[in-house]
N, C-alpha and C positions, 0 to 999 in steps of 0.2 A: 766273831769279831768283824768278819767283814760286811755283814749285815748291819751291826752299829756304825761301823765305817761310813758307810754308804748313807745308814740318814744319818748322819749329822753335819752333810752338806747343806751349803744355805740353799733355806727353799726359793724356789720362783715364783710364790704365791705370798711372801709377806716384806712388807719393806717398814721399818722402825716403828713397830705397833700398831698400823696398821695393813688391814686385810685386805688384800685389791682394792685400797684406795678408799675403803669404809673402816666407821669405828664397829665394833662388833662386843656382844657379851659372851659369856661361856655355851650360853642355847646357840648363838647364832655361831661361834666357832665349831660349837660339837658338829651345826647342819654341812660344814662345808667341809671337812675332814667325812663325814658320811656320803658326801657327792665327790673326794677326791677319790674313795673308796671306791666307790657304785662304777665309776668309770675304770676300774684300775689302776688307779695311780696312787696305789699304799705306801712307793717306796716315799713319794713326796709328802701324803699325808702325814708319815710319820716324821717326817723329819721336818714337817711345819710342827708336830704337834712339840715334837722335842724342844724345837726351837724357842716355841712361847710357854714352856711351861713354868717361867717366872709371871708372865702375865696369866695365864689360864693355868689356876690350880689345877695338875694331874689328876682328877676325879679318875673311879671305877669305869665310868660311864664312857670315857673318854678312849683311857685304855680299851674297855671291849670294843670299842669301835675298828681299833687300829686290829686287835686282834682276831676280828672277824672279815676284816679288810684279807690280811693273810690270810686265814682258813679259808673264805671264799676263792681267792687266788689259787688255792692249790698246794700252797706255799708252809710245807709242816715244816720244815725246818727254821721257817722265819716265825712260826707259828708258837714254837716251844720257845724262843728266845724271847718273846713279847710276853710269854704266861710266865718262862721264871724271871722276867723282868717287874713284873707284876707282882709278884711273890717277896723277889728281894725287895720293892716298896714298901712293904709293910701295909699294903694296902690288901682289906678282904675283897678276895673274889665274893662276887654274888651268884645267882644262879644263870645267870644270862656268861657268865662267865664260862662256868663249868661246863655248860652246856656248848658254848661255841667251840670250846676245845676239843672234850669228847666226840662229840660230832666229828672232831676234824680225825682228830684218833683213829674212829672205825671207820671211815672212806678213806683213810690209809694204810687200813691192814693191821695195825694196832691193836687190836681186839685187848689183850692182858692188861696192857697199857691202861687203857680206856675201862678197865672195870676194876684197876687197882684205884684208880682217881676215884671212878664212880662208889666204891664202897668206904675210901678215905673220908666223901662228903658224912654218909651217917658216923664215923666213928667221929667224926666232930662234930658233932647235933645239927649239919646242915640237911633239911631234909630235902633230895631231889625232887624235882616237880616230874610230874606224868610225862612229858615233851623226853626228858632226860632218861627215865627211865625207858619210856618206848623205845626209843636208840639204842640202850644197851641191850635189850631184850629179843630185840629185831635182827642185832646183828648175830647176838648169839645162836639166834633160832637158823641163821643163815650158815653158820659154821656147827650146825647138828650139833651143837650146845645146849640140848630140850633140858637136863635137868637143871641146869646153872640158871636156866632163862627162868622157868618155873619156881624156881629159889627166889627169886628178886620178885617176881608177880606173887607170890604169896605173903612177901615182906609189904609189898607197895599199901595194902590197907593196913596194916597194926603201926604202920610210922605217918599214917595220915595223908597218904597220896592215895588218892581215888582211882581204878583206872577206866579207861575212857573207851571209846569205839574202836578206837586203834589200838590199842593193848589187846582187846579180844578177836581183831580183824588179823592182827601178826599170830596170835598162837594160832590159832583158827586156821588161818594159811598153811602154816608149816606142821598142824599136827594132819590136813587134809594131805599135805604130797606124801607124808611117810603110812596112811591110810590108817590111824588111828582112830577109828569111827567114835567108838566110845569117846574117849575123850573131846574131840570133838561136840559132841552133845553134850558131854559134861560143862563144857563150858559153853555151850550156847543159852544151856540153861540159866548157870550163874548170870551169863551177861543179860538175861532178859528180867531179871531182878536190880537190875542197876544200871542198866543204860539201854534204848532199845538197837537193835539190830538192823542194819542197812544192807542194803542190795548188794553190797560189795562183800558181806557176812554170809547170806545166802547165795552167793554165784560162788565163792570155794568150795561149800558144802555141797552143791547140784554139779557140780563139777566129778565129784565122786561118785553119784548116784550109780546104779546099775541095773534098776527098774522102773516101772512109771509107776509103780504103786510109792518105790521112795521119794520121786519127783512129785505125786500128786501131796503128799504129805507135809513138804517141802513148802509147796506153794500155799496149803493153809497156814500154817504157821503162819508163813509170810503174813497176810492176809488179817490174821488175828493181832499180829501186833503193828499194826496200820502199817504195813510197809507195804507202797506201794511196787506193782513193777513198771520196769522201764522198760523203754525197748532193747535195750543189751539186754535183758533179763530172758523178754518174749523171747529174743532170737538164741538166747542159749540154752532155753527151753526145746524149741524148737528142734533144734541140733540135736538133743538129745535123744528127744522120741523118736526122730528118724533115723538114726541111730540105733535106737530099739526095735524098729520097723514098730514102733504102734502109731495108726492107722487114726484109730481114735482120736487120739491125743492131738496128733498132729490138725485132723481136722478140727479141733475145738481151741486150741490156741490159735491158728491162725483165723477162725470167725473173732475170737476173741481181742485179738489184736486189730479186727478192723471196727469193730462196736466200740471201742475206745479211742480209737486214733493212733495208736502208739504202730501201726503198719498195716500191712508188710511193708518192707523198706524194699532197698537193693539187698539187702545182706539174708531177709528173709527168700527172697527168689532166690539167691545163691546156694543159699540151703538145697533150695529141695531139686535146684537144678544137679547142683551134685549128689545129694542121694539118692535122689529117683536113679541118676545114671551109675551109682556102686551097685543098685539093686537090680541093674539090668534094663529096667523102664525107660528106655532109650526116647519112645515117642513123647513119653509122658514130659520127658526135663526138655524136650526141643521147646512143647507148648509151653510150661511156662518159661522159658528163655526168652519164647518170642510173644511173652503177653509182659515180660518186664521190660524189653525193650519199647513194646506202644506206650508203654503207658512215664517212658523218656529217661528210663534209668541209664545208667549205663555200666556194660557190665564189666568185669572185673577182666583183665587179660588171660588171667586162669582158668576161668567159663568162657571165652570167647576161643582160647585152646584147644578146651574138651568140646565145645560144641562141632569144633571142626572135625576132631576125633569120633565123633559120633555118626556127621554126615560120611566121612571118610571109611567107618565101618560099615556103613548101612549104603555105600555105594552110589550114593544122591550127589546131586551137583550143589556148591556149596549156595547157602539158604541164610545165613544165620543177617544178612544185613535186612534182606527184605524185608517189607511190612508186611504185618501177617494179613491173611487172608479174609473177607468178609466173612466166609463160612466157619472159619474156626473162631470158636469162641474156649479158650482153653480152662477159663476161669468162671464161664456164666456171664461172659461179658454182653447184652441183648445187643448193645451199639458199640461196633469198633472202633468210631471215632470217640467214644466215651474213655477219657483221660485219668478220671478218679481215681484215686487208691479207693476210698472210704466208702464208698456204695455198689460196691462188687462183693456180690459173694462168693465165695471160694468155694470151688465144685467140690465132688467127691474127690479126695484124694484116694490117689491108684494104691491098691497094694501094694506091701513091699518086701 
């Protein structure tokens, strides 16, 4: 009640039919309740829309406005008064409907809520679109809900919703934290039969890994179904053979990464400046420290730390600003004044 209260104040945005001083049609009212919204000011939208709704038929379209205005806000309680306002209209929700509510639903904790609405829509022949289901599927995987979730993704093709990259990117996510491999692949499989597979599909998976033979594996796939990588990919490639301490590996992605362009970046020298120093290789992570700073990176406060920690174990006077030396060349660098990422090649990297 105090919510109706509140809009049914006269607005400050309309004076006898017309809208700050213009005539306007139903498009150009819906645009300026969508920009009272976008700023924050639903209480006012709403109670301009109230106000004109002898002039501006109450459309679907209108309402979702006001009610996405709330949801956005944060505002569920103002959120559910505007849906069963809606409801007691006699007006059909559409999907843009269901969809802004349930949303709102499960970023409030709502979960039962939000999946009694979500299955009310099939028992009324409304079929949820992909967006809607991903939400309820996402949250459930969130609240270790795996069979409920898989219930609805197995329903989502026999009622005619397709699902999409992001349907297989949330199972995929949450059956990788509870380390269900199998499945996992079960469904990398399916999803390469119907939608192809993104970096963000393969970085959950590699994320798992616990060899470079599953890594190298990993990466043809990749490869086969034209997914390229990226450099988040290189570098958590990276991460991981050193990691593994393979040696190899490590040296063939990082050539790899510079025959392409994709680095090494800052985040690649962070790498190896941190595992070279878990492994012990104390000299080894100073050089490239001080072949990432020539070359103008800068480094992170957490290598800039360890680095200290390192001169501070090995009893040296601290080093880490200076430019490095003509004689060292830590990376195969011929000229130390030579700036490039892209035409250095990466020495032997040190055991580990």
């Amino acid at each position: 009640m105090q919510g109706r209260t509140r809009c049914k104040k006269r607005s400050r945005y309309s004076t006898r039919g017309r809208i700050m001083g213009f005539e306007v049609n139903l498009v150009g009212f819906q645009i300026l309740l969508m920009s009272l919204c976008r700023y924050k000011h639903v209480e006012e939208a709403e109670a301009l829309f109230l106000q004109k709704k002898d002039e501006f038929p109450p459309v679907i379209k209108s309402w979702n406005i006001i009610l996405n205005g709330w949801c956005v806000k944060g505002s569920l309680a103002d959120a559910k008064r505007v849906w069963n306002e809606i409801i007691a209209s006699k007006l059909k929700p559409d999907l843009f409907t269901y969809g802004t509510f349930i949303n709102a639903l499960t970023k409030a904790g709502k979960l039962s809520t939000a999946v009694k609405l979500f299955t009310s829509m099939w028992e009324k022949g409304i079929n949820p679109d992909v967006a809607i289901c991903n939400c309820i599927i996402d949250q459930l995987c969130f609240k270790k809900k795996i069979p409920e979730a898989l219930k609805i993704f197995g329903e989502m093709n026999d009622r005619g919703c397709q699902a999409d990259v992001a349907t297989y990117n949330t199972l995929i996510k949450h059956f990788c934290k509870i380390r269900r491999t199998e499945k996992v692949y079960e469904l990398l499989d399916d999803m390469e039969k119907g939608c192809s597979p993104n970096n963000m599909t393969y970085t959950y998976i590699l994320k798992t890994t616990e060899k470079p033979r599953d890594v190298m594996n990993l990466i043809q796939r990749m490869e086969e179904s034209g997914c390229k990588l990226d450099s988040d990919t290189y570098n958590l490639i990276l991460n991981l053979y050193v990691s593994m301490k393979y040696e190899k590996g490590v040296q063939q992605i990082w050539e790899e990464m510079e025959r392409n362009g994709s680095g090494p970046d800052q985040r690649s020298f962070t790498i190896l400046v941190h595992g070279l120093h878990s492994q012990g290789q104390l000299d080894q992570a100073l050089q490239y420290y001080t072949t990432m700073k020539s070359r103008g990176m800068t480094p992170e406060p957490r290598t800039r730390i360890l680095v200290k920690a390192i001169h501070m174990k090995k009893d040296e006077p601290e080093t880490e600003d200076r430019s490095p030396s003509h004689n060292a060349h830590p990376l195969g660098q011929k000229n130390p004044q030579e700036k490039s990422h892209w035409t250095i090649r990466c020495p032997k990297i040190y055991a580990f």
